[in-house]
KEFI-592003 format. One record per residue: x, y, z of N, C-alpha, C in turn; residue in one letter. Coordinates in steps of 0.1 Angstrom, whole numbers, plus 5000, padded with zeros to 4 digits. Example, Ala and Ser with C-alpha at 12.3 -4.5 7.8 and 13.67 -1.06 7.14 Angstrom:
REM KEFI-592003
513249435078512349555078513249675078A 512849785071513749895071512950005079S 
END
This chain:
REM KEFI-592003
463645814537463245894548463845834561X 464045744563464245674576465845674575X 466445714560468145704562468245854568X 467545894565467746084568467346134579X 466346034586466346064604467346014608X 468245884603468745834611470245894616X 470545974604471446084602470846154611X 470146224608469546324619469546334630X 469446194636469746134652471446114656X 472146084647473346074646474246194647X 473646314639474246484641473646494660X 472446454662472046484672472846424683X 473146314683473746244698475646324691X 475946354686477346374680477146584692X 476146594683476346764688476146734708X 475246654714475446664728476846614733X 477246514725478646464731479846574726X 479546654716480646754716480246894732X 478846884733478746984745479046954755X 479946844759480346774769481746784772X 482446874760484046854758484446944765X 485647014769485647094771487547144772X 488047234765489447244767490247324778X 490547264786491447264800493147374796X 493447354787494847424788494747524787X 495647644789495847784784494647854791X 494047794804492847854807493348014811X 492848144808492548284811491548324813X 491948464820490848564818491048664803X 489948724798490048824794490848964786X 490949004799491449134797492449194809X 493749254808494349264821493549374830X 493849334844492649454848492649594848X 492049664851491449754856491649824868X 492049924867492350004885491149994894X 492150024905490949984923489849874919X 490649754912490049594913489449534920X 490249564935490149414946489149454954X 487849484951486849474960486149344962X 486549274957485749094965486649074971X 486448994986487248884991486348754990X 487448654993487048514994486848475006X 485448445011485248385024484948225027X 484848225038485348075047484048005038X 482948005035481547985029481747945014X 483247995007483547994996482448034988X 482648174991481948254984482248404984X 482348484972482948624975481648734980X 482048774989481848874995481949034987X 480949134983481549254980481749294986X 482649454986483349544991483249674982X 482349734984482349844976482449974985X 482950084975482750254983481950334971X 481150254965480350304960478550244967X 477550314961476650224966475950144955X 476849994953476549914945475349834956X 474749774949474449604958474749534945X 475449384954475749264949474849194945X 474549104932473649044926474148904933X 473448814922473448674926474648594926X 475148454931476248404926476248394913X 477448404904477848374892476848274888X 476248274874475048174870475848094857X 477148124854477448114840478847984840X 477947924850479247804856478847664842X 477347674837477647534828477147594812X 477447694811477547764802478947704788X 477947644781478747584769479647664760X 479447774759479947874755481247914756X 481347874771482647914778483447774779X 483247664774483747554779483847484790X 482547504802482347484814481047364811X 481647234819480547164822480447094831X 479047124840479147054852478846914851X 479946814855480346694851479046584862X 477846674871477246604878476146634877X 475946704868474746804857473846784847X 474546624843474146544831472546514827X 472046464841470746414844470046544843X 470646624850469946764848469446794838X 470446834831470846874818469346804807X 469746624809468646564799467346594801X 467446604815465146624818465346744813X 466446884810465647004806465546964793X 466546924787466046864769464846804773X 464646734779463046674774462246724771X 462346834786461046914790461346984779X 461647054775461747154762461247084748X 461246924744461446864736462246874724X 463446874732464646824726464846674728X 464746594736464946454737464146404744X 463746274743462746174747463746054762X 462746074767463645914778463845784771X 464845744781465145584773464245534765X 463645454759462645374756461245454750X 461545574750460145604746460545634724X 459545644719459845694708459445814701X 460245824690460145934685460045994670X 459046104667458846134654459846254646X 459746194632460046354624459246434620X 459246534618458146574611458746674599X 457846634589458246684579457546864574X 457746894562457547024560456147054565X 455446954558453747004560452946914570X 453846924575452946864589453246724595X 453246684581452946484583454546434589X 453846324600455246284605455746114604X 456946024607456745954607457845934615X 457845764623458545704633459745714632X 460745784643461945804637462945684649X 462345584647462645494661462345504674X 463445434683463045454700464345504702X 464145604710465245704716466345574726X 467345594722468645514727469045564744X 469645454750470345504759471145604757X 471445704766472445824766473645734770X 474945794763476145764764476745794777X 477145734784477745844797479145934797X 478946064801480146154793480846144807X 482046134805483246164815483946334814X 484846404824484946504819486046514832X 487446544823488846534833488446604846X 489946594855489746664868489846794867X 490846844856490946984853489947044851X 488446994842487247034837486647054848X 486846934857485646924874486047044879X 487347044878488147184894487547304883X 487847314872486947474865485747474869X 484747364867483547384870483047394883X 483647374895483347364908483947504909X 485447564909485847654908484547794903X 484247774891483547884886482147894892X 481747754896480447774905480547844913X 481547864919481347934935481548114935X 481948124921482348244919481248374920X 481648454922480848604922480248634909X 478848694907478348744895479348834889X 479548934898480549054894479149154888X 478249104888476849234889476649274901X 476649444896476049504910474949574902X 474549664913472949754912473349894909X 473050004900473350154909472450174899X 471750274909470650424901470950504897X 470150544882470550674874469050704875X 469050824862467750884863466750834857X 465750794855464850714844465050784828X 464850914833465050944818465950974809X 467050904813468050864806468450714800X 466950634800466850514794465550494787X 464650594783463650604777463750684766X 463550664753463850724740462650854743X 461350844745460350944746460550994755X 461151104757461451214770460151324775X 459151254767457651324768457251214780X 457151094777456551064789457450954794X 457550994808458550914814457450844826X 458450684826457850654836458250634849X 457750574858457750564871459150494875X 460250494883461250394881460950324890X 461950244891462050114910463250134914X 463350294916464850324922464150374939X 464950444947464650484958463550594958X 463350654945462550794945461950724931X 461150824932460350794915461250814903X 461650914904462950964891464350844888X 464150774897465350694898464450554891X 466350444888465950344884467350274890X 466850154886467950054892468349934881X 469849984875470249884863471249814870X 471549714863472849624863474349704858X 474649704867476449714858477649664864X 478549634858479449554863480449584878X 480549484887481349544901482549594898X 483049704904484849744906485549604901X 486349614892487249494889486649374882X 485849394870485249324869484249394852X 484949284842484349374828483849254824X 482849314811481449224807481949174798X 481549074800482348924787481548964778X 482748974772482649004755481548904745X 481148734749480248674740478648684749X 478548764763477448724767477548864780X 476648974768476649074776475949094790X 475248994795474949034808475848964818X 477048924818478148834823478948984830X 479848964841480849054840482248904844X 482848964841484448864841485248924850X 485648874864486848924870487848984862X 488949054861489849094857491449044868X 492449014865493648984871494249064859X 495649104873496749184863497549154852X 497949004857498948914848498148834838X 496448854839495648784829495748624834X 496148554845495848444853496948314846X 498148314838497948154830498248054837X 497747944836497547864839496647854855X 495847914852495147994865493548004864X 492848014874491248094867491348214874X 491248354866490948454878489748454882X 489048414898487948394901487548504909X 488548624910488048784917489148844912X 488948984914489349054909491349034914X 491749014905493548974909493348874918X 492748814922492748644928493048584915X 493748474916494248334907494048244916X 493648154910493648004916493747904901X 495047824911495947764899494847624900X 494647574885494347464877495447394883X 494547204884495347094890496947094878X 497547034886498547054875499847154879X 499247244883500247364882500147414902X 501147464905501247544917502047654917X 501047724928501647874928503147914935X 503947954928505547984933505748104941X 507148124942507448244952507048374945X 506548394936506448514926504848524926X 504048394931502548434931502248424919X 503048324914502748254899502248144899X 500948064887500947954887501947894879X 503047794883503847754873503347594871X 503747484862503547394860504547314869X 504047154869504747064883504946944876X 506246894881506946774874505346624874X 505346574864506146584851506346644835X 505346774838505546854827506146954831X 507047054841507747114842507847124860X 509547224861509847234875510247394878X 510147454883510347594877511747604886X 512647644879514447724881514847524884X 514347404881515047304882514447184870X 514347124871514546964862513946884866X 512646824860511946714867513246604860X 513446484873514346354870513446254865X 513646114865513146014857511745984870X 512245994879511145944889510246094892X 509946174883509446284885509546354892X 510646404899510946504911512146614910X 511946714910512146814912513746864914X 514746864905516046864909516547034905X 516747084915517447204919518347234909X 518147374902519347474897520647494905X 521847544901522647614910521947714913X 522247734927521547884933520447864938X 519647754938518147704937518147574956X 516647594959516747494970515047454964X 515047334968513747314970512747354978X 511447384968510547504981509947374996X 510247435005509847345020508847265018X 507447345013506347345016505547215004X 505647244994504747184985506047124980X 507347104978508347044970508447004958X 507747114950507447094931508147224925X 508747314931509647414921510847444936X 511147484925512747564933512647694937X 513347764948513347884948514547984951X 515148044948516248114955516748044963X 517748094968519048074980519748124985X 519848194992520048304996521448275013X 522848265008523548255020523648275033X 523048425031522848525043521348525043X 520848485058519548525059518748655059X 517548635046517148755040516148795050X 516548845063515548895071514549075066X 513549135068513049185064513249215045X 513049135039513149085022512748945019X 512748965008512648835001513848804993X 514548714992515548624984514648604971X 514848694961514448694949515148664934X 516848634937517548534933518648494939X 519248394933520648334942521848454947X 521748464960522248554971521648704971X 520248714963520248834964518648884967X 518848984978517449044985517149104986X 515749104981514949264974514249254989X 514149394997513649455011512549445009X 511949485021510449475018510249625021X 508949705021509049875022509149905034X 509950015034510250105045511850045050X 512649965042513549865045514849885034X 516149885034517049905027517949825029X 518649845013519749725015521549745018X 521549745034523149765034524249725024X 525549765024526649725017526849575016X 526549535033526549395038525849285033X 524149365025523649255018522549225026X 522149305034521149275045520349375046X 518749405050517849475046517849485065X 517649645060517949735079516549795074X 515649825086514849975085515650125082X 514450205074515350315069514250425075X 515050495079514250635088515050755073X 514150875074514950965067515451025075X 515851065087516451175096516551095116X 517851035111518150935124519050975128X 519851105130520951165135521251115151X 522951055155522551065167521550975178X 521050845164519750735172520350595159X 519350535161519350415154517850415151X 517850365137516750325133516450205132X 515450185145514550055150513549995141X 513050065135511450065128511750165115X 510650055107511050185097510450305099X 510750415098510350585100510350575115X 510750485124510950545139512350525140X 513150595151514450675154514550685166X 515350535172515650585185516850605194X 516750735199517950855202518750735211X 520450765210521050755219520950805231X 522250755238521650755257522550905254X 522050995266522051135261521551225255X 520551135246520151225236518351235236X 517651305233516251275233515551365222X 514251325214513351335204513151495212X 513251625201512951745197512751745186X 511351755180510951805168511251695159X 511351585162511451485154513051395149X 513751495156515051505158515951465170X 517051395171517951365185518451465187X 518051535199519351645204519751585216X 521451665218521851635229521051665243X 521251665254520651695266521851735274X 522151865281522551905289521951895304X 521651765314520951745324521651855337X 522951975341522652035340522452175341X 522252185331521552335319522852355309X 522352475305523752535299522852685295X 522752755307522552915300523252995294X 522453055286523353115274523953065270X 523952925264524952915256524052755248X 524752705239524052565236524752425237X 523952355241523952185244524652155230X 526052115228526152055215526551895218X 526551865228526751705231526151645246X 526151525250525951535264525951575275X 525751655281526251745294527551795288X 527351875272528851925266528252085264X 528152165276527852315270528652425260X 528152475248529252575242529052645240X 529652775239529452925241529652995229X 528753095226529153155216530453265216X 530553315203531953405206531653575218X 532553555225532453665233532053625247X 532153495248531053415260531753315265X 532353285276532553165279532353075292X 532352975296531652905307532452955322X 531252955330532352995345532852855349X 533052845360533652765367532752625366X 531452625363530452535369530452435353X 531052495346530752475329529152435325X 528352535334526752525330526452675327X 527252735324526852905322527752965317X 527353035301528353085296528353225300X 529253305307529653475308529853545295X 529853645300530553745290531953775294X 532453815281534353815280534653935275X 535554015285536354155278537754135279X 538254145263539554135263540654225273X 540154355277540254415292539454425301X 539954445309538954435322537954585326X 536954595331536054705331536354795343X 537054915338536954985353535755105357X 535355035369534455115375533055045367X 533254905364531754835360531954675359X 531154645351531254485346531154455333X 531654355330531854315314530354255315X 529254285307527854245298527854165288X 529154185278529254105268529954135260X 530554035247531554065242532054195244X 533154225249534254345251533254445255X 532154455262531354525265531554595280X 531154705286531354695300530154745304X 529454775315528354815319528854895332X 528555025331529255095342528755075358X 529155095367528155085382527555165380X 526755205391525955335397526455495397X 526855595392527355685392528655715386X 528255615372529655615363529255615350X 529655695340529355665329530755645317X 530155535305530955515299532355645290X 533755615292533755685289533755655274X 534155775262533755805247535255725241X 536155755253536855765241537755545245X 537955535256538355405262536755325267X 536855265258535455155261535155055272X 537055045278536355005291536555035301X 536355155299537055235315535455335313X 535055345329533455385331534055505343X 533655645337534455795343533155795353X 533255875362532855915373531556015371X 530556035373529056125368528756245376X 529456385372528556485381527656555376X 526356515378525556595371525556735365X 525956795377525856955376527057005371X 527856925367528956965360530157015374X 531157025367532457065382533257165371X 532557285369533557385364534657385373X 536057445367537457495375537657395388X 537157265385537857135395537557025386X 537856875389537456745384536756705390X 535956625383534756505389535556405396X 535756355402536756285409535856175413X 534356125418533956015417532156125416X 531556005419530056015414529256185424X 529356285418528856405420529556455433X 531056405427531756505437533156555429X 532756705430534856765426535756795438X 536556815430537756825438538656965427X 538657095432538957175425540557225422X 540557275408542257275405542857415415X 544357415414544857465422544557645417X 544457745428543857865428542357875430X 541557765433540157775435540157695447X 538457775453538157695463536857605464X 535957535469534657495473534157595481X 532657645471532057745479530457675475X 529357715488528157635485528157575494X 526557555495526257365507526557275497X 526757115505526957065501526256995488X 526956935478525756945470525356975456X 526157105466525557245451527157325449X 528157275455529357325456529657345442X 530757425442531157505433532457555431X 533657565422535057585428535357775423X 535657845432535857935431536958015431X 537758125426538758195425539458225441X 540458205443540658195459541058355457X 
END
């Protein structure tokens, strides 16, 4: 009996020192995420904040930080940890002792409970577990109807929603799905699935000691287990690719190089630059703002367009400006008036006329080859621009000679007041 407790004690101190382990590499999330994710941010309190456009409420901080399960253990938790075994009676304090008890009751001295071994647990384990402490439940709140969670649709009860018919369940926040070994859990979600990373919000990574984040918003690993686009050397540091410089800032990976400065872009490999939006890449290799419709201007900004001197915003467009005018006719350049056919500028070159390939007699040219007769002239039918003389009342046996006056052919005379004359038989 006493070899078979002692075994017994020996599985037992074996199984709490295996709850103590915990494996550090290859740490992920899950599952890749999920659309319209990023509703947590990370605040100054290091704590996430929600952000919902729904009407969730946010539950408690994340509770699932020393959760054995997951390989998390809080390395300062220990003491904790043993008073709850006690209290539960799972373990006894130093010095006290302890029984077995057998099938039917009867028990017998299974020694004096040993000092606890003191567990150590890397910095990678510490940074997970401090890391995941601080993290978001990723539970929120929303109301459905009660009786859509009650098998007896005969009698329904009262809910704890805003109205009686309502209830208030748990479900997981925007960007954020329920861990697969422990269904009341929800698990941030990240796009790239985090490696060497923990995703601690929704597309947040935060890179494990060891590793730092690069120009790509990658965690990559740091000499002396790797250098990203270079070569850790014998003294552990960081030796540059061709095409590669060392990053300023943290000096553990390499990054692009770029000859010409990648002003609005990023240098995304050796000499070459991807723009950033609203930004395009000249012949030259250089990222300009891009307007769609910059006729006649320069594009300053992306989608803004601004006009040359002479020229000013119409309808979203540069036109010229004739300062001035140009009637009848259109502005096609700076104080440049042009005329349409039949039309051309007088003297002032701010006003286009009208043009008759002959000249109008007895009127004025109106417009192309047009004439407009004076006062007591009408066009004649058959010469378009010659404008004949008007007598109303007609000039039998004489000619109209100008506006309601004849002049009679030879053998006739003027007879009548004036007026009303008339040519008559002499």
């Amino acid at each position: 009996m006493h070899t078979f407790v002692t075994l017994v004690s020996a599985l037992l101190l074996l199984a709490v020192g295996a709850h103590a382990q915990i494996k550090t590499s290859g740490i992920k999330t899950h599952y890749p995420a999920a659309p319209n994710s990023a509703n947590l941010v990370y605040n100054n309190a290091h704590n996430y904040t929600a952000q919902y456009n729904r009407t969730f409420t946010a539950a408690d901080i994340y509770q699932g930080g020393q959760d054995s399960q997951f390989g998390v253990v809080n390395a300062n938790g220990f003491e904790d940890e043993r008073r709850a075994h006690l209290a539960s009676g799972n373990h006894l304090a130093v010095g006290e002792e302890y029984h077995y008890y057998g099938a039917g009751g009867s028990s017998s001295s299974g020694g004096v409970a040993r000092q606890r071994a003191t567990q150590f647990v890397d910095a990678a384990a510490e940074f997970v577990n401090k890391t995941r402490s601080q993290m978001a439940s990723g539970i929120c709140y929303t109301e459905v109807s009660t009786s859509t969670l009650v098998r007896d649709k005969t009698v329904i009860p009262a809910g704890n929603g805003t109205s009686s018919d309502k209830s208030k369940i748990q479900i997981c926040c925007e960007g954020y799905v329920r861990n697969p070994h422990v269904y009341s859990r929800c698990d941030p979600v990240c796009l790239d699935d985090c490696p060497n990373g923990i995703c601690t919000a929704p597309n947040t990574c935060v890179c494990i000691p060891g590793n730092v984040r690069n120009h790509e918003d990658k965690c990559i690993s740091t000499c002396p287990i790797g250098c990203g686009n270079g070569v850790c050397d014998e003294q552990n540091q960081c030796k540059c690719k061709t095409g590669y410089t060392l990053e300023p800032t943290t000096q553990k990976y390499c990054v692009p190089q770029c000859d010409q400065p990648c002003e609005f872009g990023k240098c995304v490999a050796p000499n070459k630059c991807d723009c950033f939006d609203g930004f395009r890449l000249t012949a030259g290799g250089v990222c300009e703002p891009k307007c769609d419709n910059c006729e006649n201007g320069r594009c300053t900004a992306p989608g803004l367009c601004t006009c040359d001197k002479g020229y000013s915003k119409v309808d979203g467009a540069c036109e010229p400006v004739c300062t001035l005018g140009c009637e009848k006719g259109r502005c096609v350049g700076p104080d440049v008036c042009a005329c349409t056919k039949g039309f051309e500028l007088d003297r002032s070159g701010t006003k286009c006329i009208p043009h008759c390939d002959q000249p109008c007699l007895n009127g004025v040219c109106d417009g192309a080859n047009s004439c407009a007769c004076n006062p007591g002239y009408v066009l004649d039918a058959v010469q378009k621009n010659v404008c004949q003389p008007d007598c109303p009342q007609g000039c039998p046996n004489g000619y109209c000679t100008a506006p309601n006056f004849c002049v009679c052919k030879p053998g006739y005379r003027k007879s009548g007041i004036k007026g009303r004359q008339s040519c008559i038989a002499v």
